[in-house]
N, C-alpha and C positions, 0 to 999 in steps of 0.2 A: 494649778495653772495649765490652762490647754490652749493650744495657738496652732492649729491646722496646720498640715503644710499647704494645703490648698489656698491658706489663708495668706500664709509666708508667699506662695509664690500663685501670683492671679493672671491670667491673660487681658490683657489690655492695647487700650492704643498710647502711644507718645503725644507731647515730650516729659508728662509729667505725672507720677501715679498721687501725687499731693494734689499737683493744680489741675491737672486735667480728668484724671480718672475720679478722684475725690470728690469734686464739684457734680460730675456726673450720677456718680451715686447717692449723692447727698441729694439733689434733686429728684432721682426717680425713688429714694423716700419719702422727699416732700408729696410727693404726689399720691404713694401711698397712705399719706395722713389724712389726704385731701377725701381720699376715695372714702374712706373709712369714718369722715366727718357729716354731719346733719345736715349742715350750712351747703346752701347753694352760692359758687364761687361764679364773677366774670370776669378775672384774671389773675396773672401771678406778679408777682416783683421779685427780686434779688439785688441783696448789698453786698456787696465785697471787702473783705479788713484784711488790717496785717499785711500778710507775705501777698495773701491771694488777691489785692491791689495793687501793691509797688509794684509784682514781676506776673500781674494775673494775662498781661496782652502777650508778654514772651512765651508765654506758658499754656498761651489758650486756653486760658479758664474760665472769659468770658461764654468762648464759643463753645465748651464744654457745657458750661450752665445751663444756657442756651437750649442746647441737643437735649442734657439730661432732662429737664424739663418737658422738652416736646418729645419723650419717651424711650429715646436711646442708653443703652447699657453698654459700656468696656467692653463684657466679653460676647457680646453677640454685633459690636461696630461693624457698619458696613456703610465703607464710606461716600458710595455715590448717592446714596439714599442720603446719608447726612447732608450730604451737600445740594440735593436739591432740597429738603428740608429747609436747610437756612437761607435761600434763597426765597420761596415762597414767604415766610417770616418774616425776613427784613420787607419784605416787598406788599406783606398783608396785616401785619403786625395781630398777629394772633399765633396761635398755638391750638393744636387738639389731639390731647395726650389722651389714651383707650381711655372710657370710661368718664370722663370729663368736660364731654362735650367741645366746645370751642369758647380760647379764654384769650382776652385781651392782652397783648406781650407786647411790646414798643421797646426791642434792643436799644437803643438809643433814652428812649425816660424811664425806662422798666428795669436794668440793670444799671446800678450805681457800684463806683469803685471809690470805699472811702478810704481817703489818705492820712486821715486821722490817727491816734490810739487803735492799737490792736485790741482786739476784743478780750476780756479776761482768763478766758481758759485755753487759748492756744495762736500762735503766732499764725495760724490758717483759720481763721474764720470767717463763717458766712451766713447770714440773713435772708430766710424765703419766707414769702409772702404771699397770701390768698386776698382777692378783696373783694365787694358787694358790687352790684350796678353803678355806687354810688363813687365808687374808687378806693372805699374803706377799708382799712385792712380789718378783717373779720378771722385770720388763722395766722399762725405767726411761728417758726423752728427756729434754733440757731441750733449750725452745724458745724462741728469742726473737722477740716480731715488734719488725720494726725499721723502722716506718711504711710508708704506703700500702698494706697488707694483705701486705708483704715479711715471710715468715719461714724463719730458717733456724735447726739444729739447734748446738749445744754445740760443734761439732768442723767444723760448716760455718763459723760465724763462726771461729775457731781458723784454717781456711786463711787468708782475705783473702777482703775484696771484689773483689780483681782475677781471681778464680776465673771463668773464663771457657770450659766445656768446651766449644763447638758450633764450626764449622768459621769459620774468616777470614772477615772482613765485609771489600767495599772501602774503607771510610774507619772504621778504627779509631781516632776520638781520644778519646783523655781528659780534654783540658782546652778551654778554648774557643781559647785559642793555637793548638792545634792545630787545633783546627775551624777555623778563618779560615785559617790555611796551605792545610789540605786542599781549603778553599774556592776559592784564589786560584789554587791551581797547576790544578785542576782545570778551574777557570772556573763550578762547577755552585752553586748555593742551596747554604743548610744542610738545607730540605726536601726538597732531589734527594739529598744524598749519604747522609740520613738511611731516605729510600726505596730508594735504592741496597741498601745495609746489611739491610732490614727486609727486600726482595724474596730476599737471598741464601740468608738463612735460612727465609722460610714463605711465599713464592711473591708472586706478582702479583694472583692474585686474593684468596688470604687477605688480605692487606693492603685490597686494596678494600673488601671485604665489614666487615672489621674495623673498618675507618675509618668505614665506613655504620653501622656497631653503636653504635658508641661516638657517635656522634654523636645517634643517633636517643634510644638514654636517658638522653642529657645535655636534650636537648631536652625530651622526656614528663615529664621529671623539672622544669623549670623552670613547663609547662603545668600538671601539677597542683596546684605549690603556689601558682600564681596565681589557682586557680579553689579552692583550701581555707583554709575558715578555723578558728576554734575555738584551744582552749588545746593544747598542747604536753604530752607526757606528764611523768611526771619528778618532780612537786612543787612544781617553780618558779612554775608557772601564769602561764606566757609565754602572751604572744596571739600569733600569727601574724600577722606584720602585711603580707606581701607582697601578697597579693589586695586588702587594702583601698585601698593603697597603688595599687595597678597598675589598680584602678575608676577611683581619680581621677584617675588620668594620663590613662586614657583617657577620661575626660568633659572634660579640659582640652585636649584634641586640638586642635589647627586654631583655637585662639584666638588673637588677633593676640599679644594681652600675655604670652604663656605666656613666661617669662625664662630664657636662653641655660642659664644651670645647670642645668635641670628635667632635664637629659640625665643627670644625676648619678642623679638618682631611678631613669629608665630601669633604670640597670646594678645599680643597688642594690637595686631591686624583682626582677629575672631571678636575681642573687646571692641573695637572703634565700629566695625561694622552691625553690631548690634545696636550702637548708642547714637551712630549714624540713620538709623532706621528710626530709632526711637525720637531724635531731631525731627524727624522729615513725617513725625503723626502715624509712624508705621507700626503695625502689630508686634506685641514685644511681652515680653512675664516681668513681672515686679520681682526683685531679686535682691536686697527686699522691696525697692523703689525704682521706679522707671531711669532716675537720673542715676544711678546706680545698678543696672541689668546688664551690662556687658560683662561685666567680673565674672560672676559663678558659669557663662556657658558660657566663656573664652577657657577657662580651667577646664572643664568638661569636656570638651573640645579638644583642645592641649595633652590631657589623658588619655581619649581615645585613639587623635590621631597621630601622637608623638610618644607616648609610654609603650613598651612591651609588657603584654598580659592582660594590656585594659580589653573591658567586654562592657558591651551595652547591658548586658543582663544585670550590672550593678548601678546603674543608674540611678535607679529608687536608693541604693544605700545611701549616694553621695545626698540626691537630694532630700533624704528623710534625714543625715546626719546636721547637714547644711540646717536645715529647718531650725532643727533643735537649737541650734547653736543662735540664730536670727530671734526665736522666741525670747530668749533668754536676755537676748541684746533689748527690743524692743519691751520687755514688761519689766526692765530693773531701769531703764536708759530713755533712748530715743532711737528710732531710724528716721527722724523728719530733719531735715537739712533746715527747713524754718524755726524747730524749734532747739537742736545741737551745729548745726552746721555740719558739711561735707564727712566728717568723721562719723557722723551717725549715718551716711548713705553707703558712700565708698568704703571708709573704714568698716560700717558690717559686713558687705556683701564682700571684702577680703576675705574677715575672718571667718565667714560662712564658707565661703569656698575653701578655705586652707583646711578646714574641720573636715568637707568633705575628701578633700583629694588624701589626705591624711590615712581618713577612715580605707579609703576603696587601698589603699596600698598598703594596708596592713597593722597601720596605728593602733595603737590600744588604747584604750576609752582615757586613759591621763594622757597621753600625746596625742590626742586629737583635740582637747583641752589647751594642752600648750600650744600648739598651732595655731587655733583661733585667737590663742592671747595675744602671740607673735606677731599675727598680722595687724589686730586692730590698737594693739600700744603702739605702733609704727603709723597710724593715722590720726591718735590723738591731735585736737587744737587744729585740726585742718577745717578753712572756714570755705563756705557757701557763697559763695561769690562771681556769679554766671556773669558774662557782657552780656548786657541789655536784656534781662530777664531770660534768657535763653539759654537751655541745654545744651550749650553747643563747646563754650569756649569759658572754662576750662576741662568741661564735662565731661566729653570725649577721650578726650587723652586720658585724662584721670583714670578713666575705667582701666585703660591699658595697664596703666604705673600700679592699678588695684591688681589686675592680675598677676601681674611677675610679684609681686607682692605677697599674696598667697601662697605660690607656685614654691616661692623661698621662702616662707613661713613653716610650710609642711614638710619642706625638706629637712630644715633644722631638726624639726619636732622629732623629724621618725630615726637624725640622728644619734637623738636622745633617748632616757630612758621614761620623759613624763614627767621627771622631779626638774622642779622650777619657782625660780624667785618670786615672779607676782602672778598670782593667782588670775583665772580670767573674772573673776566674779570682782575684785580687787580692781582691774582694769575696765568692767563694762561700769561698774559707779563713779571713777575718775572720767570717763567720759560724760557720765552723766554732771556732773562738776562743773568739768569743764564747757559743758553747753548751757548752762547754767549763768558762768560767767563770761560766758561770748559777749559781746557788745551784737547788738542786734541786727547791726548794720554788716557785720560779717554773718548772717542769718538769711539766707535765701530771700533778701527785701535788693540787692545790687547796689546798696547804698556805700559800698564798702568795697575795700582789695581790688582785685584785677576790674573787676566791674567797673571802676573809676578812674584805673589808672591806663587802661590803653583804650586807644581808639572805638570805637563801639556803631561806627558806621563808616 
């Protein structure tokens, strides 16, 4: 089993790497199918199921479809061009995606949101559609995204996750049992055997460079929402509250009395302004998912600019350990909050980050094991339940309460000696259980929890 870390952590826009990023990729496949077909098309359609209906308007999954269709990508978004885009669109009801010529699209009769039965292979699924002069549908995909901007086609999911086409990596595990073998016989990290793996497949320097990317717009992404304030789009009319929050930590600087906890605020303030950004459709890394990115670069963050000893030069450990630890959660489990609820978003990207803060401070490949366990047994049963489809509320905070979460995950861990009661491999399949037995309505659909029980406009 191979799971990039490029793959683990992608550059996107907000609020959602399921509903927003997914939809987009999954459409600029559609189109890829298109190119590649005999048949001459005069336009497209799209259905929407599941999650990607109930919370698809919270989420922008329409306007994603939308975009990804008339040819926009995550990681190359640029959002005034999108926006004159759907403008011209709603206003000409067509599309002309490179190579495509120009295709009949009617947002309003061309994109359907059914409310119905979710489709059978995943609580995110979606339906694109090619059709003749005549209006016929003549090409026909279903797509599932299957969180952190992961999507595969009707007949990919149909193989298995363990679908692994690219050549041998040196340390092939699957589970963390096996990563601690591989560790021990080896003698190397879980961030060396992980780098190992990553160099075998896209080199030494892609990895470098990669590792510097990812880093840099986890970071720009935390700067801006500390320097933004104002309401939240959506309806809700949330305040942003990370900058005003991160003013008064820094006017309390260097006060004798400032009290040992205030370090909470730190990581909570660097979390909320990440997931602030990712609300408001901003540039942000799946970490492992967009509703879940403020965790691992609040940690990050929190180490460099509050631990003695941290260095940027380890960056790539944290996130090549982090990685490993995400892969592991996502190919035995879930990280899709439609299909485990919150414990597969937030709950990973704890235990991702506790792995790595663990690793950079000295952990040994079984305490960087327990830490991740620490964190994510502490989020089991946590359900998916945004107001009104939206990343905002509980979302936000969440990230915060994920990172002091970590932060004390890894500190247990490196109190210890690695020996421990339940395994993480023990705890990533009780998650999987438990999302299992979620009632569906605690399932990123808002049909359920906080979603229904407070105010929502």
């Amino acid at each position: 089993m191979f799971l990039s870390v490029f793959e683990m952590f992608k550059v996107g826009i907000g609020p959602s790497s399921s509903h927003t990023m997914g939809p987009m990729v999954a459409a600029a496949k559609f189109l890829d199918i298109m190119r590649a077909s005999p048949f001459h098309f005069a336009g497209v359609k799209a259905s929407l199921h599941g999650s990607l209906a109930f919370t698809g308007v919270g989420h922008a999954t329409d306007r994603a479809t939308i975009l990804g269709l008339a040819g926009f990508l995550p990681d190359t978004y640029d959002h005034e061009k999108a926006e004159t885009a759907l403008t011209q669109i709603h206003q000409r009801h067509e599309i002309s995606p490179v190579s495509l010529g120009t295709l009949k699209f009617n947002p309003k009769e061309d994109l359907h949101f059914d409310f119905g039965p979710a489709l059978p292979g995943h609580a995110n699924g979606m339906i694109l559609m090619a059709t003749d002069n005549q209006g016929d549908v003549i090409l026909q995909e279903t797509f599932y995204s299957i969180g952190g901007g992961f999507v595969v086609t009707e007949d990919e999911l149909t193989a298995g996750k363990a679908t692994d086409e690219g050549d041998p990596v040196p340390y092939p595990f699957k589970s963390a049992a096996e990563m601690l073998q591989m560790a021990e016989t080896s003698g190397k990290s879980i961030a060396d055997m992980k780098r190992s793996n990553e160099i075998s497949r896209g080199g030494a320097d892609n990895l470098s460079k990669g590792c510097a990317r990812i880093w840099q717009v986890m970071n720009d992404c935390i700067d801006r929402g500390l320097t933004h304030d104002g309401t939240l789009p959506g309806g809700l009319n949330v305040r942003r509250r990370a900058k005003s929050i991160h003013d008064a930590l820094m006017a309390e600087r260097g006060m004798n009395l400032t009290a040992p906890h205030t370090i909470n605020d730190w990581m909570s303030a660097y979390a909320m302004a990440v997931n602030e950004e990712n609300a408001a459709g901003g540039q942000v890394v799946t970490a492992p998912t967009n509703g879940a990115a403020g965790v691992l670069p609040s940690v990050i963050r929190y180490w460099l600019d509050h631990v003695p000893g941290a260095t940027q030069s380890r960056i790539d450990e944290f996130l090549l350990t982090s990685a490993a630890i995400g892969g592991l959660v996502k190919f035995n489990a879930s990280i899709s909050g439609a299909e485990a609820g919150c414990q597969a978003e937030v709950g990973s990207a704890s235990a991702m980050a506790a792995a790595g803060l663990c690793a950079v401070m000295g952990g040994t490949p079984e305490q960087v094991e327990n830490a991740a366990e620490i964190a994510l047994e502490h989020h089991l049963g946590m359900t998916c339940d945004p107001v009104k489809g939206l990343v905002q509320v509980p979302c936000i905070e969440r990230n915060g309460l994920g990172a002091v979460k970590a932060v004390s995950a890894a500190s247990l861990a490196l109190r210890g000696d690695g020996e421990h009661f339940v395994p993480l491999d023990a705890c990533i399949e009780t998650m999987r259980q438990i999302g299992e037995d979620m009632h569906e309505k605690y399932k990123e659909t808002s049909l359920g929890g906080l979603a229904v029980n407070v105010p929502n406009c």
